[in-house]
Kinemage of the C-alpha trace (Angstrom):
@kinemage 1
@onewidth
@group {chain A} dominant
@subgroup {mainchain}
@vectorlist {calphas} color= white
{ca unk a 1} P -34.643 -9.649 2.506
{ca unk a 2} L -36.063 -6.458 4.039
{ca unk a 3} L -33.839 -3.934 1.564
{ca unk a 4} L -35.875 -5.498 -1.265
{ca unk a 5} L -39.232 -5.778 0.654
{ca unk a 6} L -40.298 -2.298 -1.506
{ca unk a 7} L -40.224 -3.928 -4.350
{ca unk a 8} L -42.349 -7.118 -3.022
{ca unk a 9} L -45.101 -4.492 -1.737
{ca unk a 10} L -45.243 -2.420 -4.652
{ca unk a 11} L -46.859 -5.538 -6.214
{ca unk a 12} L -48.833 -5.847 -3.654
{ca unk a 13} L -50.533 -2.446 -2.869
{ca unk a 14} L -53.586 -2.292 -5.484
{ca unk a 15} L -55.845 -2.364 -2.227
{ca unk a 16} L -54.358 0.835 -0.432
{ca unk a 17} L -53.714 4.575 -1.384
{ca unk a 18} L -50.085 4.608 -0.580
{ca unk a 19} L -48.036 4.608 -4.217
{ca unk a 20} L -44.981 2.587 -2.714
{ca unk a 21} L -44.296 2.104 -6.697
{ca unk a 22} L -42.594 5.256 -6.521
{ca unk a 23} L -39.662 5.420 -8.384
{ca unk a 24} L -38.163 7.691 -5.699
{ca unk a 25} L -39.291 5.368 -2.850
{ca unk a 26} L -36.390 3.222 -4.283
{ca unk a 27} L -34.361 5.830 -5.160
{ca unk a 28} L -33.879 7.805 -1.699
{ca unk a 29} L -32.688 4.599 -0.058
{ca unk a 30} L -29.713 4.746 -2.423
{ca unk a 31} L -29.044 8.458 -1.863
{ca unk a 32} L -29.327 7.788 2.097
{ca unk a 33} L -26.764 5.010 1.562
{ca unk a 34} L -24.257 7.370 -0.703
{ca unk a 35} L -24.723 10.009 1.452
{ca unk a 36} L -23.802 8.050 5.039
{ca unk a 37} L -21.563 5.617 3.355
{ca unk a 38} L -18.639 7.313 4.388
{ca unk a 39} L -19.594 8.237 7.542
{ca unk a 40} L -20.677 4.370 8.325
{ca unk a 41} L -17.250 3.399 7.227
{ca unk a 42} L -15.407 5.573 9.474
{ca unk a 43} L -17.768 4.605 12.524
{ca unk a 44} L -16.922 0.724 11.950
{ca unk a 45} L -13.544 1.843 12.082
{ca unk a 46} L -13.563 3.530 15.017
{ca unk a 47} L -16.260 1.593 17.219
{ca unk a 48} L -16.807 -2.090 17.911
{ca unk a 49} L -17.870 -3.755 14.277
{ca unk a 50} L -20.295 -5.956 16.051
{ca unk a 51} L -21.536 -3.630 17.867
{ca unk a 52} L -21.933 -1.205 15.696
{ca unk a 53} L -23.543 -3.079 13.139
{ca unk a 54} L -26.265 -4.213 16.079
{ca unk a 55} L -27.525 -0.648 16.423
{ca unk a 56} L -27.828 -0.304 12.893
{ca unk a 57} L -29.701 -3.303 12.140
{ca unk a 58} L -32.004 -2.332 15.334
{ca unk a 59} L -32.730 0.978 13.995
{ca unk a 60} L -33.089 -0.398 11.063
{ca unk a 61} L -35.813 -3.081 12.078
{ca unk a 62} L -37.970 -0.048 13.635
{ca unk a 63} L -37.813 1.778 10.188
{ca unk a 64} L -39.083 -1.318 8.087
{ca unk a 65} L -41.545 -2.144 10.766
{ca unk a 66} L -42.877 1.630 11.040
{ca unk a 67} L -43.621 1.275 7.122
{ca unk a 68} L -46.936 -0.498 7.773
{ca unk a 69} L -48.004 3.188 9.456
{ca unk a 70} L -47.387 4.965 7.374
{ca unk a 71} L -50.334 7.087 5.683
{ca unk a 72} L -48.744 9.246 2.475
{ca unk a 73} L -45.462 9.086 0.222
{ca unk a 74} L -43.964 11.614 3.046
{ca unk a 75} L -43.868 9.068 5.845
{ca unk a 76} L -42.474 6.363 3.393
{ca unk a 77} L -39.947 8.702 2.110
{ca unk a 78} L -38.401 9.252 5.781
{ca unk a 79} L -38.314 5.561 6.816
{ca unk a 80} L -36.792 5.052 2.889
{ca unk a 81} L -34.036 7.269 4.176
{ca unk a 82} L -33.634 5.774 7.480
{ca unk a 83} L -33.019 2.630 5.898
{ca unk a 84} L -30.247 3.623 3.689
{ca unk a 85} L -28.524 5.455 6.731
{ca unk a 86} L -28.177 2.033 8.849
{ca unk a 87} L -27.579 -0.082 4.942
{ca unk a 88} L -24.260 1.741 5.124
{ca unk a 89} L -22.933 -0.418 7.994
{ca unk a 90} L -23.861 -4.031 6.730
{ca unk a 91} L -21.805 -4.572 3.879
{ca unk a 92} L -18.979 -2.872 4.968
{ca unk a 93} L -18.990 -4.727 8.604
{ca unk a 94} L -18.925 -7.766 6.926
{ca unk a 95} L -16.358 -7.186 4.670
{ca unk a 96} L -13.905 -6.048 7.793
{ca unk a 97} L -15.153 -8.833 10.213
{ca unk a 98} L -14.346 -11.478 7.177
{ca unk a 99} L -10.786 -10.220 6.223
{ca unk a 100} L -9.997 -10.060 10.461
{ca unk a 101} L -10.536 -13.878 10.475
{ca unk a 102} L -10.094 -15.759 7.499
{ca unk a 103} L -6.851 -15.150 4.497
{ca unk a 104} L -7.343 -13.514 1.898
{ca unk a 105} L -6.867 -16.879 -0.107
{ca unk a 106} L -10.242 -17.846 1.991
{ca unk a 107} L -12.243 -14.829 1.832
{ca unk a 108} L -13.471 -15.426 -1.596
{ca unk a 109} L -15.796 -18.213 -0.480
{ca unk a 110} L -16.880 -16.997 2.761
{ca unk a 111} L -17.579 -13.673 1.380
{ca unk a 112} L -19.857 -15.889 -1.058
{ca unk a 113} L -21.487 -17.657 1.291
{ca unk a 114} L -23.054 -15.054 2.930
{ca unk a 115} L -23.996 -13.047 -0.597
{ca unk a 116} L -25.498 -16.613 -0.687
{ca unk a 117} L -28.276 -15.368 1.655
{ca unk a 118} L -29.761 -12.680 -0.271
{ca unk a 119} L -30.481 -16.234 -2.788
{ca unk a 120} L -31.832 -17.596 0.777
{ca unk a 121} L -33.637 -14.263 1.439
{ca unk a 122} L -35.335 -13.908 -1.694
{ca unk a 123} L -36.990 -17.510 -1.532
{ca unk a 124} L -37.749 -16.801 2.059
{ca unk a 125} L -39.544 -13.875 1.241
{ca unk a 126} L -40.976 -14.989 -1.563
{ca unk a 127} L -42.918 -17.975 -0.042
{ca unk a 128} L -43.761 -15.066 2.772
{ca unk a 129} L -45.238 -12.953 0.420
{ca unk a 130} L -47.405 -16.011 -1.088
{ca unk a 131} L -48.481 -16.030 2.394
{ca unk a 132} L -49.992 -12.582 3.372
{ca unk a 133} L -51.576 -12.613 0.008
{ca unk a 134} L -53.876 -14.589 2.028
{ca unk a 135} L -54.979 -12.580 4.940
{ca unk a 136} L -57.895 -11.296 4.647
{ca unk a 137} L -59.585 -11.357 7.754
{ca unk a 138} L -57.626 -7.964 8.879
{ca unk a 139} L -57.502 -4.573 9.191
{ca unk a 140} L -54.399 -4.038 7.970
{ca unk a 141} L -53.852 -4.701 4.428
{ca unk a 142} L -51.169 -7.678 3.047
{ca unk a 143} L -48.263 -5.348 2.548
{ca unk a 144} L -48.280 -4.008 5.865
{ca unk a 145} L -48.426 -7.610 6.902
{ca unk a 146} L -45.376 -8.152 5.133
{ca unk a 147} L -43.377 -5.051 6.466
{ca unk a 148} L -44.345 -6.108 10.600
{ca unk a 149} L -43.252 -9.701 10.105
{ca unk a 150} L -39.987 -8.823 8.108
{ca unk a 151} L -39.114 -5.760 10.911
{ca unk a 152} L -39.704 -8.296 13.376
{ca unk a 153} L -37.607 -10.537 11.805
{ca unk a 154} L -35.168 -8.045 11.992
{ca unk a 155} L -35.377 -7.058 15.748
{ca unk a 156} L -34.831 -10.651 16.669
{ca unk a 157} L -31.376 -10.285 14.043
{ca unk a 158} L -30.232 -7.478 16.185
{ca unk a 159} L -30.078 -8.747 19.458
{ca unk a 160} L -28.165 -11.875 18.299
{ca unk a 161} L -25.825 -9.628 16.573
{ca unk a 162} L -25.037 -7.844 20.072
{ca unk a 163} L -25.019 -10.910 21.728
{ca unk a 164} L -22.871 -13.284 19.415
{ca unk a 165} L -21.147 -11.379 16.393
{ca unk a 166} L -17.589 -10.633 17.031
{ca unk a 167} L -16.054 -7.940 16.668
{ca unk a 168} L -12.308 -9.224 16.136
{ca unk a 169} L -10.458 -12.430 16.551
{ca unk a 170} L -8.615 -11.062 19.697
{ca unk a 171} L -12.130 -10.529 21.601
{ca unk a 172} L -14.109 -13.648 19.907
{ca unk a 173} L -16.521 -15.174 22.569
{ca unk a 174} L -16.299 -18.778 21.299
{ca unk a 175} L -13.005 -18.598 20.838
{ca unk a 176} L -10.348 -19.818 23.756
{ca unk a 177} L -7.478 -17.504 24.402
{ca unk a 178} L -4.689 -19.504 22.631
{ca unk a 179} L -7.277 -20.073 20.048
{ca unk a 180} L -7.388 -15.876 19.306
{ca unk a 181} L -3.750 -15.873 19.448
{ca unk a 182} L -3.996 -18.935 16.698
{ca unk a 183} L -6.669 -16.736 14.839
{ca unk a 184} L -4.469 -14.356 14.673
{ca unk a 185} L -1.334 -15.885 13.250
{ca unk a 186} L -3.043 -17.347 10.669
{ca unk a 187} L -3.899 -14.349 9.169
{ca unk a 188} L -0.257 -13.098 9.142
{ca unk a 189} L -0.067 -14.241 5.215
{ca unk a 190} L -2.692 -11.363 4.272
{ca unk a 191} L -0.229 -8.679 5.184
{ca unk a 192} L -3.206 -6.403 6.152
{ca unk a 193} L -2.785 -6.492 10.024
{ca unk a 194} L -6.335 -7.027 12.429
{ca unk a 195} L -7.768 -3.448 12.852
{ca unk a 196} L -5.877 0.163 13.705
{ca unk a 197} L -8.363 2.573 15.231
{ca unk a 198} L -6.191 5.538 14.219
{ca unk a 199} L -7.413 7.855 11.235
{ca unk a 200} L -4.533 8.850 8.630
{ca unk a 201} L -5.025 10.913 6.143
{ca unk a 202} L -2.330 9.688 3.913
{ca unk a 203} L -3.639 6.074 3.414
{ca unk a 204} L -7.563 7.876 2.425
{ca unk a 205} L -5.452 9.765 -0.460
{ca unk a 206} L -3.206 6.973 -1.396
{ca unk a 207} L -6.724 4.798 -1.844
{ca unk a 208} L -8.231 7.897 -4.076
{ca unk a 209} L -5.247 8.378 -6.441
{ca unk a 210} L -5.261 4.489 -7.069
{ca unk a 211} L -6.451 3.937 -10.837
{ca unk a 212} L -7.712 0.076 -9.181
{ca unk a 213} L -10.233 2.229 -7.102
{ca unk a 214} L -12.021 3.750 -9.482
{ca unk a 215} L -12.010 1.283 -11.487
{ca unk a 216} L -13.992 -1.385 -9.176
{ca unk a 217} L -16.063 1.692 -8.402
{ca unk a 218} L -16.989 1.709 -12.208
{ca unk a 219} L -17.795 -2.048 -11.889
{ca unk a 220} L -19.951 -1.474 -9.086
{ca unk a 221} L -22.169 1.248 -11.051
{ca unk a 222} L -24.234 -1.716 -13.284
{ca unk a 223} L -26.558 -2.696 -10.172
{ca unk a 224} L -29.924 -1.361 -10.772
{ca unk a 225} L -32.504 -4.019 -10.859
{ca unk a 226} L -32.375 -4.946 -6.181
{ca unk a 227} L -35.133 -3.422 -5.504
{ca unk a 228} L -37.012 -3.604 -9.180
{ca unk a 229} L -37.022 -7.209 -9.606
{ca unk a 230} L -40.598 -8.244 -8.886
{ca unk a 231} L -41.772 -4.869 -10.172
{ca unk a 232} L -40.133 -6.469 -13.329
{ca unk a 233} L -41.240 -9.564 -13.293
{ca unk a 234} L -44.786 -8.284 -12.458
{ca unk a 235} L -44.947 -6.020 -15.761
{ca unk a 236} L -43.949 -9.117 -17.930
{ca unk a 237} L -47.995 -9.782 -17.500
{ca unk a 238} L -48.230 -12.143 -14.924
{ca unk a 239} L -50.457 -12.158 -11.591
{ca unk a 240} L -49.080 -10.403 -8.118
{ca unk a 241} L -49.635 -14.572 -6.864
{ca unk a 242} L -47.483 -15.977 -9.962
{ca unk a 243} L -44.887 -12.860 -9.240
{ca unk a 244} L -44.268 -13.651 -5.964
{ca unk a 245} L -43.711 -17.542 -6.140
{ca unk a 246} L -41.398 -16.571 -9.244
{ca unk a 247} L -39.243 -14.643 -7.151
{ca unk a 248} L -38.020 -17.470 -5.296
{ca unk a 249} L -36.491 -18.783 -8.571
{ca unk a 250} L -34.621 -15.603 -8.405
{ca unk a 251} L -33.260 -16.553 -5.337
{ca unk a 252} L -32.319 -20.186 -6.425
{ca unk a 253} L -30.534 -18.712 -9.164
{ca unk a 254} L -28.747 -16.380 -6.939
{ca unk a 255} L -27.368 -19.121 -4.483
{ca unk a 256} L -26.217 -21.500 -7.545
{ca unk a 257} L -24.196 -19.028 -9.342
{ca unk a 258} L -22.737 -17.818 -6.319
{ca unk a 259} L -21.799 -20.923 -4.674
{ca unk a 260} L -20.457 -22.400 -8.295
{ca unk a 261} L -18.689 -19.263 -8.888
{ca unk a 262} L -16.799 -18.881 -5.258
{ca unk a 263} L -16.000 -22.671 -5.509
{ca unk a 264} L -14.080 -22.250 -9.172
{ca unk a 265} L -12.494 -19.226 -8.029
{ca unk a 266} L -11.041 -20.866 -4.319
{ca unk a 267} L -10.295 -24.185 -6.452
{ca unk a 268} L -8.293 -22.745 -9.666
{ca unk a 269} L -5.077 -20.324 -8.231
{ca unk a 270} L -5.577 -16.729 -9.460
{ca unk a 271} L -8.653 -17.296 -11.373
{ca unk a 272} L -10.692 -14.686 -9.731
{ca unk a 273} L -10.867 -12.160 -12.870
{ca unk a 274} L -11.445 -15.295 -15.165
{ca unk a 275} L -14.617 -16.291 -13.095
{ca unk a 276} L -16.198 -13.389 -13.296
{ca unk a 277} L -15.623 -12.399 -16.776
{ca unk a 278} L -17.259 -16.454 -18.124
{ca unk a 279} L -20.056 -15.337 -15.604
{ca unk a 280} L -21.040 -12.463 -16.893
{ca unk a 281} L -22.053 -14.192 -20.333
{ca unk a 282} L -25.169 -15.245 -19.091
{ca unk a 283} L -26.180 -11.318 -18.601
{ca unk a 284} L -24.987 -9.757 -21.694
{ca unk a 285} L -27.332 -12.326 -23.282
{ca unk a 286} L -29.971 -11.975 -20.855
{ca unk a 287} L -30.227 -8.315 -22.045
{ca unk a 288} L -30.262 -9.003 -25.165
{ca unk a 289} L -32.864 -11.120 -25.145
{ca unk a 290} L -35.233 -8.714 -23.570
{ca unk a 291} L -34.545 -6.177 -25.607
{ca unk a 292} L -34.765 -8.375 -29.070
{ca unk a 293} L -37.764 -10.473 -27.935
{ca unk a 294} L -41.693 -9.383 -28.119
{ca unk a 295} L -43.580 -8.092 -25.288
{ca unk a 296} L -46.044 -10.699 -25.763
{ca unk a 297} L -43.434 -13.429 -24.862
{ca unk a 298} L -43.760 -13.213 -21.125
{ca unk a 299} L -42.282 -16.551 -20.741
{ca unk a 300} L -39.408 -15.922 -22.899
{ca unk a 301} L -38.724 -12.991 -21.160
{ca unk a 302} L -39.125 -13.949 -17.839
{ca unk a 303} L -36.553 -16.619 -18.772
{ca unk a 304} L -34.017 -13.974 -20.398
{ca unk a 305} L -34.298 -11.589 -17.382
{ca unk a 306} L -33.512 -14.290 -14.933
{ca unk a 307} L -30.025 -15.594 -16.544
{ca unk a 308} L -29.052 -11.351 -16.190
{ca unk a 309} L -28.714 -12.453 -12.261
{ca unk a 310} L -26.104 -14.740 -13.062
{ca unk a 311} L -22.827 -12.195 -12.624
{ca unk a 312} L -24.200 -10.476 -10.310
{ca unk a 313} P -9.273 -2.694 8.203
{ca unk a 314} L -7.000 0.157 7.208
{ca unk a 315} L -8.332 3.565 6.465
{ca unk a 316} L -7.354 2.841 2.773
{ca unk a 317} L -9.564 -0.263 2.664
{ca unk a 318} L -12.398 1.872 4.383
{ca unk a 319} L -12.026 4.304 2.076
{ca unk a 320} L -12.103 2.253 -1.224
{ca unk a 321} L -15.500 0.014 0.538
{ca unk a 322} L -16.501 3.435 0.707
{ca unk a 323} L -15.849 4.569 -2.859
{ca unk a 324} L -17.166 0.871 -4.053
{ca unk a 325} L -20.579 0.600 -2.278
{ca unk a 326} L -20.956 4.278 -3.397
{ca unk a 327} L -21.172 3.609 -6.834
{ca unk a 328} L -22.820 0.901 -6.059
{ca unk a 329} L -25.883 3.374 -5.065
{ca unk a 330} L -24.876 5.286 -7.999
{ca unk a 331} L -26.317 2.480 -10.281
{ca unk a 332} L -29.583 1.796 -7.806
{ca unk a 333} L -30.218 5.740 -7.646
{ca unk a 334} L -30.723 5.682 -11.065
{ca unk a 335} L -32.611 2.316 -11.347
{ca unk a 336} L -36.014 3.177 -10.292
{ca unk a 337} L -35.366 6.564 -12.552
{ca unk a 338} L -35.040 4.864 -15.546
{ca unk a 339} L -37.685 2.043 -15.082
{ca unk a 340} L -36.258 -0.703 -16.818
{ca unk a 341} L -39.303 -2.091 -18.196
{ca unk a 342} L -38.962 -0.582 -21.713
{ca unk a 343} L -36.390 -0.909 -24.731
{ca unk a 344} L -33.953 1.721 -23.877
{ca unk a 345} L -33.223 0.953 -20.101
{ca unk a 346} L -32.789 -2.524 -21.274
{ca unk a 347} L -30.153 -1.083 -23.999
{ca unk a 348} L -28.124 0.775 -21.304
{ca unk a 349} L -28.355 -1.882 -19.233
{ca unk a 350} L -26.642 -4.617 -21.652
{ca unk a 351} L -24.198 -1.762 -22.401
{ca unk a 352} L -23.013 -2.173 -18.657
{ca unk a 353} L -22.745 -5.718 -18.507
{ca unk a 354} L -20.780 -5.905 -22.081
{ca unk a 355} L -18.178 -3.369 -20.514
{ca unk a 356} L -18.424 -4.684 -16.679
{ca unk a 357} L -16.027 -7.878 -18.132
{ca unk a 358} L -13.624 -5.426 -19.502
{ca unk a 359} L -12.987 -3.628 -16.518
{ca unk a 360} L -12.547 -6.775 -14.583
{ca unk a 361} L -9.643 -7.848 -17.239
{ca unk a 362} L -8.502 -4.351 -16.954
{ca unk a 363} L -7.975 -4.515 -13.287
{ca unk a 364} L -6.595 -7.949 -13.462
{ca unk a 365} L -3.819 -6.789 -15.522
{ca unk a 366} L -2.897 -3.896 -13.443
{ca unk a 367} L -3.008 -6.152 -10.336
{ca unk a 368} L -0.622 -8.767 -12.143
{ca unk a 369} L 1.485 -6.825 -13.654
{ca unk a 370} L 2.188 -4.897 -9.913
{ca unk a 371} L 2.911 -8.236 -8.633
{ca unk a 372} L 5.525 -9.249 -11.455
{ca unk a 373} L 7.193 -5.795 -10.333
{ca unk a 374} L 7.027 -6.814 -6.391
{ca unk a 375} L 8.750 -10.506 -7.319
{ca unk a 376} L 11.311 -8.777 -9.600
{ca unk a 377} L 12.618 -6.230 -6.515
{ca unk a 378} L 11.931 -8.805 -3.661
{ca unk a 379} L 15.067 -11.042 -5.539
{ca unk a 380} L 17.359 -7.849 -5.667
{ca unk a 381} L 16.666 -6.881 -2.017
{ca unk a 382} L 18.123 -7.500 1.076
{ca unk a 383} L 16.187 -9.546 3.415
{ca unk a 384} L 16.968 -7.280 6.140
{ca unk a 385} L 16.081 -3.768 4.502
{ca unk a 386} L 12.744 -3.987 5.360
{ca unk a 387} L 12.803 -5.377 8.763
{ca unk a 388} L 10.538 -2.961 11.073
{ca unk a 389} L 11.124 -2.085 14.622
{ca unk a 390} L 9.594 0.175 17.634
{ca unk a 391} L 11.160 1.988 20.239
{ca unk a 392} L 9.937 0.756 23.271
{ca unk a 393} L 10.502 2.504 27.101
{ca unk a 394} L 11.453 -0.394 29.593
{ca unk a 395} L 10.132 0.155 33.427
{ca unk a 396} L 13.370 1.513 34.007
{ca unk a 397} L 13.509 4.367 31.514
{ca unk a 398} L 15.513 2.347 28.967
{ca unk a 399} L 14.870 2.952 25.441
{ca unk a 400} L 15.116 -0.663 23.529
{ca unk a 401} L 14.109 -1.250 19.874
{ca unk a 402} L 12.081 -4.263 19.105
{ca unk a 403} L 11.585 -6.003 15.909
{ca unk a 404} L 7.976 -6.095 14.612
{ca unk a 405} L 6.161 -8.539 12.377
{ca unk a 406} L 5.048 -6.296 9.492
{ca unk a 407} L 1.942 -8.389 8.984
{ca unk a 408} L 0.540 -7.055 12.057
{ca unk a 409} L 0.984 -3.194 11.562
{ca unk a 410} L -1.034 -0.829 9.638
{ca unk a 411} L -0.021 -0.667 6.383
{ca unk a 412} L -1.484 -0.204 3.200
{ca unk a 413} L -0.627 -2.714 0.208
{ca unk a 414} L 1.392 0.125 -1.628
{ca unk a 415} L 3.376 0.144 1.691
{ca unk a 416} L 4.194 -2.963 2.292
{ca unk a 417} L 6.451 -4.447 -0.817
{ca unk a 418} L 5.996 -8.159 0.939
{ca unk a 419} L 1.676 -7.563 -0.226
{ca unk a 420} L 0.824 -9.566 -3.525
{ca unk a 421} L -2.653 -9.387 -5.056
{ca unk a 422} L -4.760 -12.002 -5.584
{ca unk a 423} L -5.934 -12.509 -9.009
């Protein structure tokens, strides 16, 4: 809810100097996430996830909070930035913490479940935003009302993330000690092991000479409207109070789709691709819509632009999070730039979501066809060829080699033959 509280002030800021509808207000978030992606990645690796995603959230409450002093576009642009910096941690954490606990058979719905809060958030903050509309007995105007209670909000987030988010099955508070070691033996089937602190090089280059990686990174560009949405909505012609109930229907949408969409895909084996390809119908006809109906239908339009938010532990996996949520900010860098609230942003826009389903069959066959290769050499090979042992030094000096499960070492799914993709 507070990434996208820019966009619910912009509305909102006819009563103060400050132009928080700058398109490079929404921008420089996006180019502080790009540049510190990386960088956040390699920190979750290397320090507590929970932990680390705490301090970021913290920092981040101060920023959001500290938006309600500021007096020029100079102050907003530094907390804008400060923002982006900690964003590079949330995703990412989650991601991690979810594939540490749950198989990979599993992950699609809880990974969907807690996308389903930005639905949850945007409801939330759209029944806040009704809300400071309405103080008026204050010095301080509605917007900066709205950027104290959501940092608050935030603060409050923090501390219960250092106090009750785990960072790993092995060190889970509410979990008993044979229920860690049960945690982790269930997860054996992902072949992805539970977390290697150790940086190597050759699983960041294995991840960026992958044709899959670039590919989802191309998938990721076509996300430009977060932080635009009420700005949208607003332009359509109707009132800052209308706008801001309105975006809770944007939310409602959110958490339907979502929830339907995770629930096919977890029901119906290998039917991942499929899902997302049917749902992203509804958006190449959304766009369409806007761009072929007139200006002056503001309910037609409002219609058409909500059904476009239908589809929406190794160093390798860092690395391709990395390269994902990257051009992820790639898209939202150039969102505010373009404006979409006009014909031809609205044209490159449907453009996006007619190829996004092409890339998604693209990848599925390159996924599939990898796994029909994997079947084929796992019948010609010896069960025993790719049995993996340590050396390990007994109290005594004695050298003795133990066998390993492979599941729990660090290895990449190009290194492990016994890794199949889910579809």
């Amino acid at each position: 809810m507070d990434k996208t509280t820019l966009g619910s002030s912009a509305i909102r800021t006819a009563d103060t100097h400050l132009n928080a509808n700058d398109n490079w207000l929404g921008t420089i978030f996006y180019i502080s996430y790009l540049l510190f992606e990386y960088p956040q990645n390699m920190a979750l690796q290397r320090f507590p996830v929970g932990k680390w995603m705490s301090l970021n959230i913290f920092v981040w409450s101060v920023a959001l909070s500290t938006h309600a002093a500021c007096t020029d576009f100079g102050g907003l642009f530094a907390v804008r930035f400060i923002m982006g910096l900690c964003e590079g941690s949330i995703t990412a954490g989650f991601m991690i913490v979810t594939s540490m606990f749950y198989t990979r058979k599993e992950q699609s719905q809880r990974v969907g479940y807690w996308f389903l809060m930005n639905g949850t958030a945007q409801i939330i903050s759209g029944f806040l935003s009704f809300g400071v509309l309405h103080i008026t007995k204050s010095t301080l105007h509605p917007w900066q009302w709205f950027m104290i209670i959501t940092g608050l909000m935030t603060l409050i987030l923090a501390v219960c993330f250092w106090l009750f988010f785990p960072d790993s099955p092995t060190t889970a508070w509410f979990l008993t000690p044979e229920e860690r070691s049960i945690a982790v033996e269930r997860i054996k089937v992902n072949q992805t092991g539970i977390g290697n602190k150790q940086f190597k090089m050759e699983q960041v280059i294995e991840a960026l000479k992958e044709p899959k990686t670039w590919l989802f990174a191309l998938f990721n560009i076509p996300n430009s409207l977060t932080n635009q949405r009420q700005i949208i909505v607003n332009s359509f012609g109707f009132t800052t109070l209308q706008t801001t109930l309105l975006g809770c229907v944007d939310g409602t949408i959110e958490i339907v789709t979502i929830w339907t969409g995770v629930t096919l895909a977890a029901r119906y084996k290998d039917a991942r691709a499929w899902v997302s390809i049917i749902y992203f119908i509804p958006n190449i006809l959304g766009s369409i819509l806007v761009n072929a109906l007139p200006w002056s239908d503001k309910v037609g339009l409002l219609f058409s632009y909500w059904i476009t938010g239908v589809g929406n532990w190794t160093h390798k996996r860092i690395t391709m999070n990395a390269i994902m949520l990257s051009a992820y900010c790639i898209g939202n860098i150039v969102g505010p730039q373009i404006c979409p609230r006009n014909r031809v942003p609205w044209g490159i826009i449907a453009v996006c979501y007619f190829i996004c389903p092409f890339l998604v069959w693209w990848i599925r066959i390159i996924l599939s066809n990898e796994n029909k290769r994997r079947d084929t050499e796992a019948e010609s090979r010896s069960t025993d060829i790719d049995d993996v042992y340590i050396e390990e030094i007994l109290d005594d000096g004695t050298k003795v080699e133990r066998k390993v499960e492979k599941a729990f070492l660090d290895l990449t799914d190009v290194q492990n033959k016994d890794f199949r993709y889910v579809l």
